[in-house]
MDTraj code that builds the backbone (N, CA, C; nanometers):
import mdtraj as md
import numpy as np

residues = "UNK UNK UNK UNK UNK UNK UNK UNK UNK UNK UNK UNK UNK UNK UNK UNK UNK UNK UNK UNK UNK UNK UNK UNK UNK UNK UNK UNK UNK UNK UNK UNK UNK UNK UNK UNK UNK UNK UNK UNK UNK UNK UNK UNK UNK UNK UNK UNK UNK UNK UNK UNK UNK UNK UNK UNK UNK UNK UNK UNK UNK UNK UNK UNK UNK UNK UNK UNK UNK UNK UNK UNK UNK UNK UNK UNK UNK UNK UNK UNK UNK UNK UNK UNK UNK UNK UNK UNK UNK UNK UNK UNK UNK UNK UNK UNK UNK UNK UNK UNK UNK UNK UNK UNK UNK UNK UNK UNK UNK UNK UNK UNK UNK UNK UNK UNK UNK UNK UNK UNK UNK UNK UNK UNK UNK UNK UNK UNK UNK UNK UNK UNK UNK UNK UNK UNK UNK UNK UNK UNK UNK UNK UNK".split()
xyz = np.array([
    [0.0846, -0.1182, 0.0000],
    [0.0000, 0.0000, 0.0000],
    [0.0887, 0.1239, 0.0000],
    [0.0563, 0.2214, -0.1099],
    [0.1254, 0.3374, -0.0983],
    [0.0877, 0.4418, 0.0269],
    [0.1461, 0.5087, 0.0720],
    [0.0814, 0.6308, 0.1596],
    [0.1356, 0.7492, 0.1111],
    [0.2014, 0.7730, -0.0024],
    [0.2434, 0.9156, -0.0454],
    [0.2599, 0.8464, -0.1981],
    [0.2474, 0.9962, -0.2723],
    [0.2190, 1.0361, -0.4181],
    [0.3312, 1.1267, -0.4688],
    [0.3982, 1.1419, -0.5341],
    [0.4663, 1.2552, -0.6217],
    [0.3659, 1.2631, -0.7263],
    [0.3487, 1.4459, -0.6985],
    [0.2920, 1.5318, -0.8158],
    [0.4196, 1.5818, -0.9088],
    [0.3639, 1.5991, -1.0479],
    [0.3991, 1.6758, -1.0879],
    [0.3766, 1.8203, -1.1387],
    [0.4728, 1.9018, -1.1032],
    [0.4280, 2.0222, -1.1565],
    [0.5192, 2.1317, -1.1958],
    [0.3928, 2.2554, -1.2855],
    [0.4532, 2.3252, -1.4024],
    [0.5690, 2.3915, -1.3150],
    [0.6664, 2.4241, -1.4096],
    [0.7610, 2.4873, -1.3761],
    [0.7773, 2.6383, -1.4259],
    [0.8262, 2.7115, -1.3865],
    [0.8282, 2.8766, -1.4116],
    [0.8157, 2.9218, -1.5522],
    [0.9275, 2.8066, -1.6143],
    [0.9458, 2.8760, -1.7777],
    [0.8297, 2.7456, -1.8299],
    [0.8074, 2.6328, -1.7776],
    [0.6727, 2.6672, -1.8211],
    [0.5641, 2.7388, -1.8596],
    [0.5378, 2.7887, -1.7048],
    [0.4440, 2.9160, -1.6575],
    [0.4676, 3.0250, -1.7723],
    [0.6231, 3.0912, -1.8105],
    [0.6470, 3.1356, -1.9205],
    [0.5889, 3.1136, -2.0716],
    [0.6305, 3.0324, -2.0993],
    [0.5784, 3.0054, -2.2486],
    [0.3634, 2.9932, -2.2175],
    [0.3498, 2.9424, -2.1676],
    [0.1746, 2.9380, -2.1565],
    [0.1688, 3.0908, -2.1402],
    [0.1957, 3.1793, -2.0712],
    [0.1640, 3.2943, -2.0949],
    [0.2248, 3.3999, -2.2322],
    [0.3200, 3.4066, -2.2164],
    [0.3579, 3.3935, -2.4068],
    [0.2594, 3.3810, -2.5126],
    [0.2084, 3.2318, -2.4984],
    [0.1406, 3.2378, -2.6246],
    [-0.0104, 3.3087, -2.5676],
    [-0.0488, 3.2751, -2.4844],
    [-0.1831, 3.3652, -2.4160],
    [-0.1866, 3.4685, -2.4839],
    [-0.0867, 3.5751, -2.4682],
    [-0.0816, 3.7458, -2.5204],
    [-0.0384, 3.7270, -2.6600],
    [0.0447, 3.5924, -2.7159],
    [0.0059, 3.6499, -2.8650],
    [-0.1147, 3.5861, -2.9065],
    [-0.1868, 3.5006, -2.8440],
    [-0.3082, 3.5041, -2.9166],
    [-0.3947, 3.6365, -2.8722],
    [-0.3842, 3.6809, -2.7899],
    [-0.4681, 3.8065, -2.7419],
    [-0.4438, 3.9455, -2.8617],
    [-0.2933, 3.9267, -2.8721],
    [-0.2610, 4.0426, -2.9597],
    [-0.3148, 4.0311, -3.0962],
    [-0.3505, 3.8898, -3.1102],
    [-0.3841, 3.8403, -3.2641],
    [-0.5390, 3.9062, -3.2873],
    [-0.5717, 3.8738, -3.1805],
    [-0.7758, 3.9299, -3.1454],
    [-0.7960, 4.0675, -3.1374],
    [-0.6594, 4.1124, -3.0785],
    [-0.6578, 4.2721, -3.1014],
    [-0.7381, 4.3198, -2.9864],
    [-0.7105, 4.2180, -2.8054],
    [-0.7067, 4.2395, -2.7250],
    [-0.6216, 4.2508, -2.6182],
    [-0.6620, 4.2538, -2.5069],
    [-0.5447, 4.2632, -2.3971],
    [-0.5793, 4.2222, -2.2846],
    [-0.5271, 4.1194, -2.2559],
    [-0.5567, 3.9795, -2.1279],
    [-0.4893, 3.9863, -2.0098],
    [-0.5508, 3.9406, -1.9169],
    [-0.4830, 3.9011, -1.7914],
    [-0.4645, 3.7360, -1.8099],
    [-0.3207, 3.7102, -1.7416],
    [-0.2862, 3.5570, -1.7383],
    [-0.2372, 3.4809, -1.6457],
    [-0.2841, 3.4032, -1.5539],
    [-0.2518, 3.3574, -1.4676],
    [-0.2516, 3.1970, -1.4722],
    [-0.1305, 3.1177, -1.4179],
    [-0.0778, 3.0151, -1.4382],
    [-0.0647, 2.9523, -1.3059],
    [-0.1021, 2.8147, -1.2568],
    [-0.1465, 2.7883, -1.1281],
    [-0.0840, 2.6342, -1.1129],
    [-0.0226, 2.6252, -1.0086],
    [-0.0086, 2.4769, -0.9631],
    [-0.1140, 2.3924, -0.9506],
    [-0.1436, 2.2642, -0.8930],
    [-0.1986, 2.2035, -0.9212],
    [-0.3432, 2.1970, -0.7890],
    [-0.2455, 2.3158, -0.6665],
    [-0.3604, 2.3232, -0.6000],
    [-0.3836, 2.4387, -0.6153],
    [-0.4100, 2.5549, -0.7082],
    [-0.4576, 2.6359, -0.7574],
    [-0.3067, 2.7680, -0.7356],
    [-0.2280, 2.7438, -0.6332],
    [-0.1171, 2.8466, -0.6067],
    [-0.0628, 2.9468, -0.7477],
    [-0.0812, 3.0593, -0.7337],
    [0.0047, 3.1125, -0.8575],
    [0.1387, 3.0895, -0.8651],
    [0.2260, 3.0189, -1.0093],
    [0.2932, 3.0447, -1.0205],
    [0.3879, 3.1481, -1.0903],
    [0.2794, 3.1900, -1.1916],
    [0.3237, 3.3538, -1.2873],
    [0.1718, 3.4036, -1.3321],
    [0.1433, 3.5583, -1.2724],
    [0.0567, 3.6298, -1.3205],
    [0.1261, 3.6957, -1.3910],
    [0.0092, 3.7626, -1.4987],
    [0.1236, 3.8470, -1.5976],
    [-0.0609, 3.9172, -1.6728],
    [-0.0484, 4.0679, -1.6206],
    [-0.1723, 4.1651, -1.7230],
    [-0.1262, 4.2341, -1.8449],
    [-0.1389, 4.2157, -1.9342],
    [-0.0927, 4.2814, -2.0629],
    [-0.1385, 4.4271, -2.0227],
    [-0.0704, 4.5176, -2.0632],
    [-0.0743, 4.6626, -2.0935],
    [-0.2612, 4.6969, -2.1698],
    [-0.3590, 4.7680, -2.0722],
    [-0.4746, 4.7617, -2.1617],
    [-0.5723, 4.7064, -2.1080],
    [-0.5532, 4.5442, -2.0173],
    [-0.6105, 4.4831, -2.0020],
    [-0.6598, 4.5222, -1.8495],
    [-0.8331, 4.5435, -1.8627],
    [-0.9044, 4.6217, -1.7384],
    [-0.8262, 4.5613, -1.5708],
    [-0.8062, 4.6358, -1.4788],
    [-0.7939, 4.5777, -1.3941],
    [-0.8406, 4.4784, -1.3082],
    [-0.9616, 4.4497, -1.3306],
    [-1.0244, 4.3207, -1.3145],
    [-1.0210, 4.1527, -1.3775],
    [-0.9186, 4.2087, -1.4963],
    [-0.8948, 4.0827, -1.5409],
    [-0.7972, 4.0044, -1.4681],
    [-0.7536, 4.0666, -1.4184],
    [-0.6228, 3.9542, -1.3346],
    [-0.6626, 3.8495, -1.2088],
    [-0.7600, 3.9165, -1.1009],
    [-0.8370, 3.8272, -1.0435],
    [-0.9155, 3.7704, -1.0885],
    [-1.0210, 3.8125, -1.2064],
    [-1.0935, 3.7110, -1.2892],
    [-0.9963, 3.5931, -1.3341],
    [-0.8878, 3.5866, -1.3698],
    [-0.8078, 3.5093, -1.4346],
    [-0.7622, 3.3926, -1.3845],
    [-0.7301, 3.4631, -1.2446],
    [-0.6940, 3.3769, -1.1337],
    [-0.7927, 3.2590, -1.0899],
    [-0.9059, 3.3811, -1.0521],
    [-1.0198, 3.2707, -0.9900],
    [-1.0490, 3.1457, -1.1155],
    [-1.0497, 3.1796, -1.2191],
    [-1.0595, 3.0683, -1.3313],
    [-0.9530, 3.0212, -1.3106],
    [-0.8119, 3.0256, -1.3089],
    [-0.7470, 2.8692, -1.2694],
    [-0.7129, 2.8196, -1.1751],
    [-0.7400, 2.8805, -1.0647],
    [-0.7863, 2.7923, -0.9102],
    [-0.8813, 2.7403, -0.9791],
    [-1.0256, 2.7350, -1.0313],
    [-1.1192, 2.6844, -1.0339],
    [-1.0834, 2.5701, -1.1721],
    [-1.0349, 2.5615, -1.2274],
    [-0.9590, 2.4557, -1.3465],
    [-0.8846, 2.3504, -1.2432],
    [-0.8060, 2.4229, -1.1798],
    [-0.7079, 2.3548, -1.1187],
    [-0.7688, 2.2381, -0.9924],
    [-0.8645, 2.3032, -0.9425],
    [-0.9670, 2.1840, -0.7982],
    [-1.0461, 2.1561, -0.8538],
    [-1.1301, 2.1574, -1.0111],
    [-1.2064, 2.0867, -1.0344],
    [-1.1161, 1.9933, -1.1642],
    [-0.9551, 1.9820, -1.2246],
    [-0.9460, 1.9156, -1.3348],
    [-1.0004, 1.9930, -1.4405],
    [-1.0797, 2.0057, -1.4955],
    [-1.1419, 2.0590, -1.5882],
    [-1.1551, 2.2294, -1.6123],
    [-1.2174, 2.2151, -1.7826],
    [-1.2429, 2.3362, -1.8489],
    [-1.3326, 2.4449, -1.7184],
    [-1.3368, 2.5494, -1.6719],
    [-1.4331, 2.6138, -1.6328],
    [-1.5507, 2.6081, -1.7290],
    [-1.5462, 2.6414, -1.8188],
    [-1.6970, 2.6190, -1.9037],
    [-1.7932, 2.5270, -1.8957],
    [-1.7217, 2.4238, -1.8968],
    [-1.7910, 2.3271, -1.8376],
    [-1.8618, 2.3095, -1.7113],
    [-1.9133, 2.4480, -1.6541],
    [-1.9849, 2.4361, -1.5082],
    [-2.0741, 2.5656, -1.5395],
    [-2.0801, 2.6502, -1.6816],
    [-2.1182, 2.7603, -1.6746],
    [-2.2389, 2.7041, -1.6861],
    [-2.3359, 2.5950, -1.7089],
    [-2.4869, 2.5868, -1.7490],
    [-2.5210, 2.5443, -1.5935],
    [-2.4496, 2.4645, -1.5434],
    [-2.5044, 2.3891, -1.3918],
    [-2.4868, 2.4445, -1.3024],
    [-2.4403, 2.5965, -1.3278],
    [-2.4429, 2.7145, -1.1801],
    [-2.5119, 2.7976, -1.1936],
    [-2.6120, 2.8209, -1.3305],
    [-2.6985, 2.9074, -1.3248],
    [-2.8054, 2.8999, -1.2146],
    [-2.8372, 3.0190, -1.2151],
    [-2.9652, 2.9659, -1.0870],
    [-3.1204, 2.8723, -1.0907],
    [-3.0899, 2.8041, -1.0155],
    [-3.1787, 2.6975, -1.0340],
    [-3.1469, 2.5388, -1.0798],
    [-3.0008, 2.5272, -1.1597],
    [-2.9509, 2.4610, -1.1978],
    [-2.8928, 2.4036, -1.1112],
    [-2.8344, 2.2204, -1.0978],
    [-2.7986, 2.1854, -1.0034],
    [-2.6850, 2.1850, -0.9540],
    [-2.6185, 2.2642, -0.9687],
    [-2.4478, 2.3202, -0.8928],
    [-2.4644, 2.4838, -0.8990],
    [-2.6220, 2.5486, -0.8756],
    [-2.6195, 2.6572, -0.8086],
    [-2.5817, 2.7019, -0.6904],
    [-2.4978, 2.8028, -0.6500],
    [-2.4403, 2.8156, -0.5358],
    [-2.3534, 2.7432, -0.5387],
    [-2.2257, 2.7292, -0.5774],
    [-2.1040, 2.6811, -0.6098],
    [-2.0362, 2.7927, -0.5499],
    [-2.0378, 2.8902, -0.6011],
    [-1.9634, 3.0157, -0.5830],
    [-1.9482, 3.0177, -0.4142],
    [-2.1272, 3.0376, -0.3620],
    [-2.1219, 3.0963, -0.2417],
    [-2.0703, 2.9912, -0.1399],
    [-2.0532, 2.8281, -0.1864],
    [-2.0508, 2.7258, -0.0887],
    [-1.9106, 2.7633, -0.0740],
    [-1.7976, 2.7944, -0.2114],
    [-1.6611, 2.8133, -0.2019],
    [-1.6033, 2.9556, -0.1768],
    [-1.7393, 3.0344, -0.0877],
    [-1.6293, 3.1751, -0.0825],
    [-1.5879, 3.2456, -0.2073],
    [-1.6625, 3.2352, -0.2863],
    [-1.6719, 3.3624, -0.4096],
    [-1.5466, 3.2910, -0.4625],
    [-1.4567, 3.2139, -0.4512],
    [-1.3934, 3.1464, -0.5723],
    [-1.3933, 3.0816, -0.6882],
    [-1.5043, 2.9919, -0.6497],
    [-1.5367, 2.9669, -0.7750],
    [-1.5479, 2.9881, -0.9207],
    [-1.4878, 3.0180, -1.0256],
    [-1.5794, 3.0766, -1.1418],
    [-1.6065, 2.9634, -1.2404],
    [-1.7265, 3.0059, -1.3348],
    [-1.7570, 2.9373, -1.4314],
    [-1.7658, 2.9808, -1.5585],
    [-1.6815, 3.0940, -1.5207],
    [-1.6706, 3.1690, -1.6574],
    [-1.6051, 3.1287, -1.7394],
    [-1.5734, 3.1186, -1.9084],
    [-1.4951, 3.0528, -1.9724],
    [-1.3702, 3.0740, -1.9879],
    [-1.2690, 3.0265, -1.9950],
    [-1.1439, 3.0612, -1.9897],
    [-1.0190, 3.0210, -1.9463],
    [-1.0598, 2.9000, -1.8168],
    [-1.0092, 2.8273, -1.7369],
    [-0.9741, 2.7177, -1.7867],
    [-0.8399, 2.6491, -1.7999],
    [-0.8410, 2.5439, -1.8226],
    [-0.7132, 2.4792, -1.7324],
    [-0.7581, 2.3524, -1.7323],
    [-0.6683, 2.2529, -1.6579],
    [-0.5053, 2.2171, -1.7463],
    [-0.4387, 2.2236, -1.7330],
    [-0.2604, 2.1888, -1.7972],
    [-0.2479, 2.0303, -1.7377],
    [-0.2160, 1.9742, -1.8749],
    [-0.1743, 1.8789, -1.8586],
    [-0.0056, 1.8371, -1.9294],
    [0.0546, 1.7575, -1.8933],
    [0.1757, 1.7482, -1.9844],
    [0.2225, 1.5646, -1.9747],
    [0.1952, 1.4878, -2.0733],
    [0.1907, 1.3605, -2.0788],
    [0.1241, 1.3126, -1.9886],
    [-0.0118, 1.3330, -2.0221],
    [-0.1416, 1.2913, -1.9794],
    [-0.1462, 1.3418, -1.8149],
    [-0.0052, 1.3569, -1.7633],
    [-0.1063, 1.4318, -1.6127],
    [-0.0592, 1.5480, -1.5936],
    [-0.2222, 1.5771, -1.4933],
    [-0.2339, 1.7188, -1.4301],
    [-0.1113, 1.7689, -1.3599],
    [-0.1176, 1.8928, -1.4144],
    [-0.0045, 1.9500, -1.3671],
    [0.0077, 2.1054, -1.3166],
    [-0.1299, 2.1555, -1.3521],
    [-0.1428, 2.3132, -1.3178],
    [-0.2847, 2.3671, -1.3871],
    [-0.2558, 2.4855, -1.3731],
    [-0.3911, 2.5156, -1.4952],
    [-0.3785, 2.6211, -1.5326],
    [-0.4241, 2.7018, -1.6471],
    [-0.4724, 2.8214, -1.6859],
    [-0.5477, 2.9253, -1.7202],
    [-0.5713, 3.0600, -1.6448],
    [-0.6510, 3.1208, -1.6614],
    [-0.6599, 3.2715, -1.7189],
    [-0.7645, 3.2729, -1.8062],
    [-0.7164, 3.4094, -1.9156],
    [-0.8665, 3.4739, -1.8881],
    [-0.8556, 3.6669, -1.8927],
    [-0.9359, 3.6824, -1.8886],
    [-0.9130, 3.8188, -1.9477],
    [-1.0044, 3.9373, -2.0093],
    [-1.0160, 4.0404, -2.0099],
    [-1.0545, 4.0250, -2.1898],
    [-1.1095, 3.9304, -2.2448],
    [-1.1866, 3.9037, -2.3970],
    [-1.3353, 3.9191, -2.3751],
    [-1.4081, 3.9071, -2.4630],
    [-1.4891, 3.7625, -2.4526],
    [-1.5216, 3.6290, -2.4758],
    [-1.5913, 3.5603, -2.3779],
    [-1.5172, 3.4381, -2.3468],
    [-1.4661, 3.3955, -2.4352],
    [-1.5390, 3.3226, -2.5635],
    [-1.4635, 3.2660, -2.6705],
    [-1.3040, 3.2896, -2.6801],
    [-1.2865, 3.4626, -2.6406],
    [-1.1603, 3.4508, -2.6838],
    [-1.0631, 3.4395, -2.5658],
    [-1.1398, 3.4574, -2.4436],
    [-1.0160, 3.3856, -2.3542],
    [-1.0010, 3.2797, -2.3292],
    [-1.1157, 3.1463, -2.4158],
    [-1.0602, 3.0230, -2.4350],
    [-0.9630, 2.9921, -2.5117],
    [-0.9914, 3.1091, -2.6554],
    [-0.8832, 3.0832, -2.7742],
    [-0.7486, 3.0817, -2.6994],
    [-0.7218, 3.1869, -2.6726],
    [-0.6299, 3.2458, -2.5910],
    [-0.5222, 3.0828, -2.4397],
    [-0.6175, 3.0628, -2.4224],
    [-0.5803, 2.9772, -2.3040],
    [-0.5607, 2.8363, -2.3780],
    [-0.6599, 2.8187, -2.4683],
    [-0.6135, 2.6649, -2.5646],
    [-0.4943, 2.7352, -2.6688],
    [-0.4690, 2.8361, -2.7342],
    [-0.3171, 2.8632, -2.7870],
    [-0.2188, 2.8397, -2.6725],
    [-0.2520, 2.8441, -2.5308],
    [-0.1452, 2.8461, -2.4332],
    [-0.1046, 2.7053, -2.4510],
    [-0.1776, 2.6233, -2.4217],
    [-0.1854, 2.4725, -2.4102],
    [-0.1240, 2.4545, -2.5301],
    [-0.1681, 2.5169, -2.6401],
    [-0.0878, 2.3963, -2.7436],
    [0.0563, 2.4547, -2.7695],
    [0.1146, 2.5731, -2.7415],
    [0.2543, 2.6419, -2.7363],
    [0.3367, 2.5219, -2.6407],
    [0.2458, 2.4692, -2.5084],
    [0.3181, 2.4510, -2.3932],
    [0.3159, 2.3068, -2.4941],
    [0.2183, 2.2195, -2.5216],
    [0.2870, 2.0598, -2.5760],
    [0.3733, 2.0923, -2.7363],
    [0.3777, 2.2031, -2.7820],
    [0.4567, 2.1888, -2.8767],
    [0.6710, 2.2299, -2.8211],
    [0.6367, 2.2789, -2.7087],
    [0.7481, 2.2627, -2.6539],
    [0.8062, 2.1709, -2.5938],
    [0.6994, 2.0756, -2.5419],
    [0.8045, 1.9470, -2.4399],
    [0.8033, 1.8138, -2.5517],
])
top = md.Topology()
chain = top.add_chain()
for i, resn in enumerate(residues, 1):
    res = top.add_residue(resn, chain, resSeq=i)
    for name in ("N", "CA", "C"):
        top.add_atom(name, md.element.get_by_symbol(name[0]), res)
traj = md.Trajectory(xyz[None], top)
């Protein structure tokens, strides 16, 4: 029986290049993003706000990859089942306003395991998914 696990996780110039490509896909949209890059229990390891990008995008950004990062998964994937009335309403308030389900969030993986996550914000959504899936595929075209 095991009683301990080694994680793995992203490393700085990781954290680097995922944000990299974040802002050039942002620059491509002819916006300006907040980007935040998260260990695997949501910890920042590199925020980074492009020049432009409202001051609210950076905690929006965040809270999307804490929220990638403790649930595994896309944030989008929770935006229909937290509406109100829906059955993972009150998500937010059970977790202390952390939660988000806004789109944008995504989980990092690197040879199939979890390893961090990413969160982009200051588009709309569509494009801070674009934005966050260009991150992802910069980061596996590097390792």
């Amino acid at each position: 029986m095991h009683l301990t696990h080694t994680n793995s996780e992203l490393t700085r110039k990781a954290a680097q290049i995922l944000v990299h490509a974040a802002h050039q896909a942002a620059f491509s949209e002819g916006i300006a993003v907040a980007v935040v890059v998260v260990d695997t229990g949501g910890h920042p390891i590199l925020v980074d706000r492009m020049d432009g990008a409202a001051t609210c995008a950076a905690p929006l950004a965040q809270s999307k990859a804490e929220t990638a990062a403790a649930t595994q998964a896309s944030t989008e994937v929770w935006f229909n089942s937290t509406q109100p009335g829906a059955a993972d309403w009150g998500m937010n308030m059970v977790l202390g306003g952390k939660f988000n389900a806004m789109p944008g969030g995504l989980p990092v993986e690197v040879g199939g395991a979890f390893v961090g996550a990413i969160g982009v914000s200051g588009g709309a959504a569509s494009q801070d998914v674009l934005c966050a899936r260009a991150a992802l595929a910069a980061l596996a075209e590097a390792v």
